[in-house]
C-alpha positions as CSV (number, residue, x, y, z in Angstrom):
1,X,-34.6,183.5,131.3
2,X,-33.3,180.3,129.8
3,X,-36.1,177.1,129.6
4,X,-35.2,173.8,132.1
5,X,-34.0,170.9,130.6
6,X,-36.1,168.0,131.0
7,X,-35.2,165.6,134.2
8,X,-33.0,162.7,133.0
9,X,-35.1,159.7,132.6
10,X,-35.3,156.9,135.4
11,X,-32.7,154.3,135.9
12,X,-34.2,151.1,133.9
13,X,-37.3,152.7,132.8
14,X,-38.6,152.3,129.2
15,X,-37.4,155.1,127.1
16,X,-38.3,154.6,123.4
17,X,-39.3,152.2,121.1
18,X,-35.3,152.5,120.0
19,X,-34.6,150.8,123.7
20,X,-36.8,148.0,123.0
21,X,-35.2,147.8,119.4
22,X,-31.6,148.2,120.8
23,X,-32.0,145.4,123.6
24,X,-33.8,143.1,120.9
25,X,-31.1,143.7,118.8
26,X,-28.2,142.6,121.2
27,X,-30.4,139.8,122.4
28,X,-30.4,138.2,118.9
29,X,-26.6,138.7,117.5
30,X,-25.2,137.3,121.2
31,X,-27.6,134.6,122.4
32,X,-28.6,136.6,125.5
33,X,-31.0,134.5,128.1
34,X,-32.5,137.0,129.7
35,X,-32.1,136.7,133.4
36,X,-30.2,133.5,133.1
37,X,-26.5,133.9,130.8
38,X,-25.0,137.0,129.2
39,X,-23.8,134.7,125.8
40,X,-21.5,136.8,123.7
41,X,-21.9,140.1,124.9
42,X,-19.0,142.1,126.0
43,X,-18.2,144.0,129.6
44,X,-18.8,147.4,127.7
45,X,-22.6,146.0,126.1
46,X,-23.3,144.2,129.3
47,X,-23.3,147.3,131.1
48,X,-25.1,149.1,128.1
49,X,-27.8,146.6,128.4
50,X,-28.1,146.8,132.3
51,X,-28.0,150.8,131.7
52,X,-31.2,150.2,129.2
53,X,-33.2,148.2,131.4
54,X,-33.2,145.1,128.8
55,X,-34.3,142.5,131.4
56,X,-37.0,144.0,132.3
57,X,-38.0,144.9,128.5
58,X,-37.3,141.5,127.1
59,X,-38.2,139.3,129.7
60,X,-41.1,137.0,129.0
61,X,-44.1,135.6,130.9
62,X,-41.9,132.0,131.0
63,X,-39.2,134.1,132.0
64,X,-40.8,136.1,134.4
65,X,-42.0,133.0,136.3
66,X,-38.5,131.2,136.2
67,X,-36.9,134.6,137.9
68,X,-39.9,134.4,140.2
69,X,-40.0,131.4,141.4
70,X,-36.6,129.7,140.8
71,X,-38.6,126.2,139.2
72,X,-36.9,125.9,135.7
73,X,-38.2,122.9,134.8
74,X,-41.9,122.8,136.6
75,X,-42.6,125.9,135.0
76,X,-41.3,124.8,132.1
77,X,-43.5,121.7,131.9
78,X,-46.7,123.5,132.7
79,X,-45.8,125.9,129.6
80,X,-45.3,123.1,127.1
81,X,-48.1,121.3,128.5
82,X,-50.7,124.6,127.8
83,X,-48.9,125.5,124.7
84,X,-49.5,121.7,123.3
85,X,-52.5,121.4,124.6
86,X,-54.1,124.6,123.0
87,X,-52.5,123.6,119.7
88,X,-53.8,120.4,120.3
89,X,-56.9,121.5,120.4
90,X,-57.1,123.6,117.2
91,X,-56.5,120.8,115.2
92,X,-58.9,119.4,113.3
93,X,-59.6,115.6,114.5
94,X,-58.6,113.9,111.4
95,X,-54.6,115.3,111.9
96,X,-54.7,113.9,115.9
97,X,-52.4,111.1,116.7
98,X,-55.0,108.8,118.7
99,X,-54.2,108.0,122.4
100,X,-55.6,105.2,124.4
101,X,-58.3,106.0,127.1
102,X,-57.1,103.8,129.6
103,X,-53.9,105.1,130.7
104,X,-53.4,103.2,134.0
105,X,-53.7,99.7,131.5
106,X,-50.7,101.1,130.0
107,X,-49.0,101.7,132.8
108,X,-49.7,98.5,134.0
109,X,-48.5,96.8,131.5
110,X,-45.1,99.2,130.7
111,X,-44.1,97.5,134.4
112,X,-45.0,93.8,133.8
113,X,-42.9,94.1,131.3
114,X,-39.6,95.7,132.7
């Protein structure tokens, strides 16, 4: 009695490390965005990566929230904003560009003088 064949794998589903590898690898040599712009890639590799599931396996937590909620630039903002202020605050004092304290005084007087 001959032995089944294993079911094909899912549509879009993970299946090696060689799929990450292989989506990585396009990625890279034709400036994909994932989710956003398909740079150099051909017809014949775009279906390839849509066959591989490579949004899903690229996409990061930025890009996750811009395909979520549609906010490019708010989401943006709020990343840098975290990301600078964590690296702000592993620095050492001594290599911190010193800010004033009193913002609003600045403010105030950016507008007297337009």
């Amino acid at each position: 009695q001959p032995i089944a064949s294993p079911p094909p794998p899912k549509a879009g589903a993970p299946q090696a490390e060689g799929t990450a590898a292989e989506c990585a690898k396009m990625r890279l040599e034709h400036l994909v965005v994932v989710g956003v712009a398909w740079g150099t890639l051909s017809a014949a590799k775009q279906m390839r990566w849509t066959r591989l599931g490579c949004d899903m396996l690229l996409q990061s937590p930025f890009e996750a929230d811009v395909a979520a909620t549609g906010a490019v630039s708010e989401v943006f903002l709020q990343r840098y904003r975290s990301n600078h202020r964590t690296a702000l605050a592993g620095r050492e004092a001594a290599r911190r560009i010193p800010r004033p304290t009193n913002r609003s005084a600045i403010v105030v007087a950016v507008a007297a003088s337009a």
